[in-house]
C-alpha positions as MATLAB code, in Angstrom:
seq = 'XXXXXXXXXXXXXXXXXXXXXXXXXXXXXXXXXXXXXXXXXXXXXXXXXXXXXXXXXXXXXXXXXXXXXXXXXXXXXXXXXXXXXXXXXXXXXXXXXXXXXXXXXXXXXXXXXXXXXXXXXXXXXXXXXXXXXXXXXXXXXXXXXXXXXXXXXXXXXXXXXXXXXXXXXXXXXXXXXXXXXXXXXXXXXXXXXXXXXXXXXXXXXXXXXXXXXXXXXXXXXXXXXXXXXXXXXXXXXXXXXXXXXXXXXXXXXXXXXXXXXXXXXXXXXXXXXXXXXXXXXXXXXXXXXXXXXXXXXXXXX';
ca = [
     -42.621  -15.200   12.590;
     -41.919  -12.324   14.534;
     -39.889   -9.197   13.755;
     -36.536   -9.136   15.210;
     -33.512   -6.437   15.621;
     -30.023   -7.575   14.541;
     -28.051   -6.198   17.094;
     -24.962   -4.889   16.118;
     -21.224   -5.064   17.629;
     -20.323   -1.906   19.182;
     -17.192   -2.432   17.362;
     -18.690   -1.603   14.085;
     -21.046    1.435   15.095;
     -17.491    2.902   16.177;
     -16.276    1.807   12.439;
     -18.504    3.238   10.911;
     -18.587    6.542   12.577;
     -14.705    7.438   12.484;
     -14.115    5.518    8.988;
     -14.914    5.492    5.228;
     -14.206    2.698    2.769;
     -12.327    3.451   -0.302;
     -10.537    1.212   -3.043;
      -8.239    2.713   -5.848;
      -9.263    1.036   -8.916;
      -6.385    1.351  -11.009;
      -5.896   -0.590  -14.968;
      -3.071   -0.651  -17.561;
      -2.276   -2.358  -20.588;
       0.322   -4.946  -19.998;
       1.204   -5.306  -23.050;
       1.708   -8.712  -23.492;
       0.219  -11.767  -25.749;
       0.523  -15.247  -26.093;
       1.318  -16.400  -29.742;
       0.092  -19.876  -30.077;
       2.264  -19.637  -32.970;
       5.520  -19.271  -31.777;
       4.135  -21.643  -28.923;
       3.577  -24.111  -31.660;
       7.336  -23.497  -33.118;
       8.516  -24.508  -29.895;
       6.696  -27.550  -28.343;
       7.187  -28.922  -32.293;
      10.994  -28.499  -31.516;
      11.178  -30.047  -28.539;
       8.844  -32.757  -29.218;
       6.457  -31.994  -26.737;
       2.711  -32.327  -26.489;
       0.914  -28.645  -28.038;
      -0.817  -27.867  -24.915;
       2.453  -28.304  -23.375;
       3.660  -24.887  -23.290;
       2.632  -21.680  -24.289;
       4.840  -18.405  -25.413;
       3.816  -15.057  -24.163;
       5.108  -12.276  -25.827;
       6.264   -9.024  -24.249;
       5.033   -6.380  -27.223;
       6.978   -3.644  -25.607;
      10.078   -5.391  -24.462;
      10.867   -3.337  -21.283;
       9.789   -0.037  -23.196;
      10.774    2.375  -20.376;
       7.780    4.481  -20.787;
       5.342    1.731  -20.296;
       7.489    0.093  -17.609;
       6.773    3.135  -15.744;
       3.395    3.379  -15.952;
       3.230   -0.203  -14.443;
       5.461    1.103  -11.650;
       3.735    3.689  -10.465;
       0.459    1.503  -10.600;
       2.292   -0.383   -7.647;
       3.446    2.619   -5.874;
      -0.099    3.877   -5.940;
      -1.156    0.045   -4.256;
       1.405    0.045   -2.129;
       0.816    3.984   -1.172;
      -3.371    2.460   -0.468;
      -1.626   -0.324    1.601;
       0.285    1.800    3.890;
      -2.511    4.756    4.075;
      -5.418    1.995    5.190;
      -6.639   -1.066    7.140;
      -7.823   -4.444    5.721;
     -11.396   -4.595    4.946;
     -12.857   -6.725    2.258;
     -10.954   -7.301   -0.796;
     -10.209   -4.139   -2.698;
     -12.232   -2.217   -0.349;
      -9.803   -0.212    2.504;
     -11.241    1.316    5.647;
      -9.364    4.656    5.973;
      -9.751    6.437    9.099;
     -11.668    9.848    9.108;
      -8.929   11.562   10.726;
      -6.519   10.927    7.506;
      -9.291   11.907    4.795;
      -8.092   14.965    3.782;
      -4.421   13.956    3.004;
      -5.787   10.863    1.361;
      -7.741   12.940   -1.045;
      -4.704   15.415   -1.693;
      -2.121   12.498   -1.944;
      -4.853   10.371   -4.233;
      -4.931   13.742   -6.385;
      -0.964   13.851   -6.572;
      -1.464   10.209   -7.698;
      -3.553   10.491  -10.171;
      -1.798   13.268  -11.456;
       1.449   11.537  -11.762;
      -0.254    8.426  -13.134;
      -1.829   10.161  -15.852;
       1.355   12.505  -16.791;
       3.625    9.203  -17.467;
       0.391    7.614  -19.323;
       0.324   10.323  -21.653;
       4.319   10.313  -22.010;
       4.046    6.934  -23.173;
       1.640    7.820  -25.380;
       2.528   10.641  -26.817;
       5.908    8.146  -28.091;
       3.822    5.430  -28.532;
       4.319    5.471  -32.312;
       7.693    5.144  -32.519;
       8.042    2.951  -29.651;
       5.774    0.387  -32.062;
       7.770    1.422  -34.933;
      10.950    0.513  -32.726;
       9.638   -2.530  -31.752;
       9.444   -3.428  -35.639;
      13.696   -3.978  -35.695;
      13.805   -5.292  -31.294;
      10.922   -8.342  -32.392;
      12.446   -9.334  -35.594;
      10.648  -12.037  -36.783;
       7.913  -12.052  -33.701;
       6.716   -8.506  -34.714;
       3.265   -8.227  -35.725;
       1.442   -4.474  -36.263;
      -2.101   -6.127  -35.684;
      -0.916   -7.013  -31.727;
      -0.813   -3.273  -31.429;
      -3.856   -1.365  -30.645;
      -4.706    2.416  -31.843;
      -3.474    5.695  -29.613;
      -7.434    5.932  -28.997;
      -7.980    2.711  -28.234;
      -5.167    2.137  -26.191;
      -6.028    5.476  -24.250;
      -8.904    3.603  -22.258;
      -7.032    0.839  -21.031;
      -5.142    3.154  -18.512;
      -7.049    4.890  -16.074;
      -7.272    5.405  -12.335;
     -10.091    5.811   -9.496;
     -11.087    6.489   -6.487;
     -14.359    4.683   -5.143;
     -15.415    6.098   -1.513;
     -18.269    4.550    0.487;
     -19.704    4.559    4.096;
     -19.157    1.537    6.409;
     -22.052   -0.410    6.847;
     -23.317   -0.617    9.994;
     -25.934   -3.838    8.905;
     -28.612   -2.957   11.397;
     -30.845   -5.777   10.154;
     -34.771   -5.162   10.340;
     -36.570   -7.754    8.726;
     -38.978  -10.942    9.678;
     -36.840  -14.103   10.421;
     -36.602  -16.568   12.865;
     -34.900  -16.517   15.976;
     -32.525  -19.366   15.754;
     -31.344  -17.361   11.684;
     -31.077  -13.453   14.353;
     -28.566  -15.860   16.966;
     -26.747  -17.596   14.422;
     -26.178  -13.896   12.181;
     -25.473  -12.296   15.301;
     -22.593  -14.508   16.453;
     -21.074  -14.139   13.103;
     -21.179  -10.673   12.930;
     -19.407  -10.180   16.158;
     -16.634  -12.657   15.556;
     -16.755  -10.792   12.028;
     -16.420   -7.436   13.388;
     -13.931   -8.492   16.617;
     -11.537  -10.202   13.736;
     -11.364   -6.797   12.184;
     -11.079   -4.710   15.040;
      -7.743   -7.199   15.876;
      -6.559   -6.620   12.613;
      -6.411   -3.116   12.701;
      -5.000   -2.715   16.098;
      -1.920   -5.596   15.042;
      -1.019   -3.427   12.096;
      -1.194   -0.205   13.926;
       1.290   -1.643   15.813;
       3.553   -3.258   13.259;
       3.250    0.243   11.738;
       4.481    1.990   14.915;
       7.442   -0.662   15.186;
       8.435   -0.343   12.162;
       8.376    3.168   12.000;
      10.173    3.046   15.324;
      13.151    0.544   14.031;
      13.561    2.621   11.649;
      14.582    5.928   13.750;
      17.060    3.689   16.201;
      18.464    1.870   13.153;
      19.185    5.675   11.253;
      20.657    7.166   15.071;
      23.361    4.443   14.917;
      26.715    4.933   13.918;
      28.567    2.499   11.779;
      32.349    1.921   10.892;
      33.447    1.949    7.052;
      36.628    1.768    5.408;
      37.510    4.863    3.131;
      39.269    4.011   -0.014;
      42.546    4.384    2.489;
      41.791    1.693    4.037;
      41.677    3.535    6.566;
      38.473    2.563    9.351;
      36.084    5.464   10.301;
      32.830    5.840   12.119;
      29.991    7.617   10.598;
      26.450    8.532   11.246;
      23.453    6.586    9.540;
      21.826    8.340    6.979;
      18.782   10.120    9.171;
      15.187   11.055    6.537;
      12.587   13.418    6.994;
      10.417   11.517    5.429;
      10.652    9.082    8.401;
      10.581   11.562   11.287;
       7.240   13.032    9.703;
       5.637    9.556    9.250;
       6.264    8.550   12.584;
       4.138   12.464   13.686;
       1.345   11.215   11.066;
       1.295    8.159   13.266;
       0.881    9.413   16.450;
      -1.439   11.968   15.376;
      -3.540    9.320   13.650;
      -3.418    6.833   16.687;
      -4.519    9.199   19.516;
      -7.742   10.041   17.214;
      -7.925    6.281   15.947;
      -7.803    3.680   18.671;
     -11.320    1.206   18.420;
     -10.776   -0.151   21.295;
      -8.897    2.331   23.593;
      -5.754   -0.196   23.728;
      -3.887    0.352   26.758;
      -0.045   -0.605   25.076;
      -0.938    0.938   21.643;
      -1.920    4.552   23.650;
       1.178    4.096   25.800;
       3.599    2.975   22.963;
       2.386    6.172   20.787;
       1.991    8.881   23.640;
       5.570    7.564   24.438;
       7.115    8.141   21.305;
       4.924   11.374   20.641;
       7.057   12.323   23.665;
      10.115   11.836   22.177;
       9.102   13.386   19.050;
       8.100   16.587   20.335;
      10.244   19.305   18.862;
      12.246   17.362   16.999;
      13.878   17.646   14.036;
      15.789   15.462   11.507;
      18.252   18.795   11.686;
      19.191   18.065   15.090;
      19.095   14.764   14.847;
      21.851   15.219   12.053;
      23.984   17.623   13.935;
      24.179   16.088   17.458;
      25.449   12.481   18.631;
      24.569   13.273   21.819;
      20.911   14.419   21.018;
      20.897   10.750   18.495;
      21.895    8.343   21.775;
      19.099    9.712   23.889;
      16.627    9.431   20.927;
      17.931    5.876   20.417;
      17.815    4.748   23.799;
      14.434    6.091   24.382;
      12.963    4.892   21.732;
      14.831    1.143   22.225;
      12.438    1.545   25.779;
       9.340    2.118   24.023;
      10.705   -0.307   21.226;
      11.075   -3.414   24.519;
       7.582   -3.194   25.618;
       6.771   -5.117   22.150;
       9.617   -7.460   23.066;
      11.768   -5.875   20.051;
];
């Protein structure tokens, strides 16, 4: 055998230069139990085969301070969702560019997480002594664990590792470096196409968003009387839509022609503006709209 170089896709030496791979490792106690039995109470009555069916029982019923906790665990995935790319499984690429607000939003995260964690908590034993009189008959003291115990089934993290770049150097034979080499560049183009679809779903979206909010639309007033009035116009939007363009003319793998065009476009449009203006002149909202309806045509929306 001879010694042979993997070769990798330029694709992923660009990868791994201008990204990072994180995941947000985030666990709660749901709370829930399945009572074989109640289960048995109820197959029994309906004269149905044990295994039939099985009862789970919510220990909390709907506490609000747990049901927030699970909440915000989904705002935090769907917060990791929006902020990265597809990778593999948990694991997000994140571009460079966008490190340093990850890290401060993560921290705001976290913080938030673990201020409603120890809310529910801290009222955790009379939210089990509640529970006593909302189970009835169903309540049983053993299905709840200790404060300390209970403690380390919440937590939240933030795992951060380089991209691989997989520059193979080993002893293998030819046919085994052709065959790993294909992969990894149909690998490595399938990603690359994934990231560049959602950036653009992500400027479209964003993009909807702003013509949808300059429109006007006629209500009726308790009257009964018709009137027209302005959408409803967020800041939150208008600075998303900056955090895009900025990201995009840092963060394009592949220089893409449309996605360059689409967010120079709209960074166009953007410049100066404010959700103020916006607010305060229908004039100012028409040209927005119709402007960004152009860009908006180009991805046949």
């Amino acid at each position: 055998m001879e010694t042979n170089l993997l070769t990798k896709p330029q694709h992923i030496t660009s990868l791994a230069s201008s990204c990072v791979l994180v995941s947000v490792e985030s666990h709660v106690w749901n709370a829930t139990v399945t009572s074989r039995e109640i289960s048995d109470e109820v197959t029994a009555a309906k004269k149905a085969d044990r295994d039939s069916g099985k009862f789970m029982k919510n220990l909390l019923a709907k506490n609000h301070e747990h049901k927030a906790v699970l909440n915000y665990r989904q705002t935090i995935y769907n917060w990791v969702q929006r902020a990265t790319y597809d990778w593999a499984g948990s694991q997000r690429l994140l571009p460079v560019i966008n490190l340093a607000r990850f890290h401060k939003e993560y921290a705001e995260h976290e913080a938030k997480f673990n201020e409603l964690v120890d809310d529910f908590l801290n009222k955790y034993p009379s939210i089990v002594a509640n529970m006593a009189f909302v189970q009835g008959d169903m309540f049983d003291r053993s299905e709840y664990p200790d404060v300390s115990e209970l403690r380390r089934k919440f937590s939240v993290n933030l795992v951060q590792s380089e991209v691989p770049t997989g520059d193979f150097r080993c002893e293998i034979a030819q046919e085994l470096v052709d065959d790993m080499a294909k992969h990894y560049n149909r690998q490595a183009k399938r990603m690359v196409e994934d990231i560049l679809s959602k950036q653009s779903e992500q400027l479209v979206e964003v993009m909807k968003s702003i013509s949808y909010c300059c429109e006007t639309e006629v209500v009726q007033g308790d009257n009964g009387e018709l009137k027209v009035r302005r959408r409803k116009l967020y800041d939150s939007t208008l600075e998303r839509a900056k955090e895009l363009c900025e990201t995009f003319r840092k963060f394009n793998l592949t220089d893409d022609s449309k996605l360059e065009d689409a967010r120079a476009s709209l960074e166009k449009v953007l410049s100066g503006l404010s959700v103020e203006e916006l607010r305060n002149s229908d004039t100012k909202r028409v040209v927005v709209k119709e402007e960004i309806d152009d860009i908006l045509s180009k991805f046949g929306v």
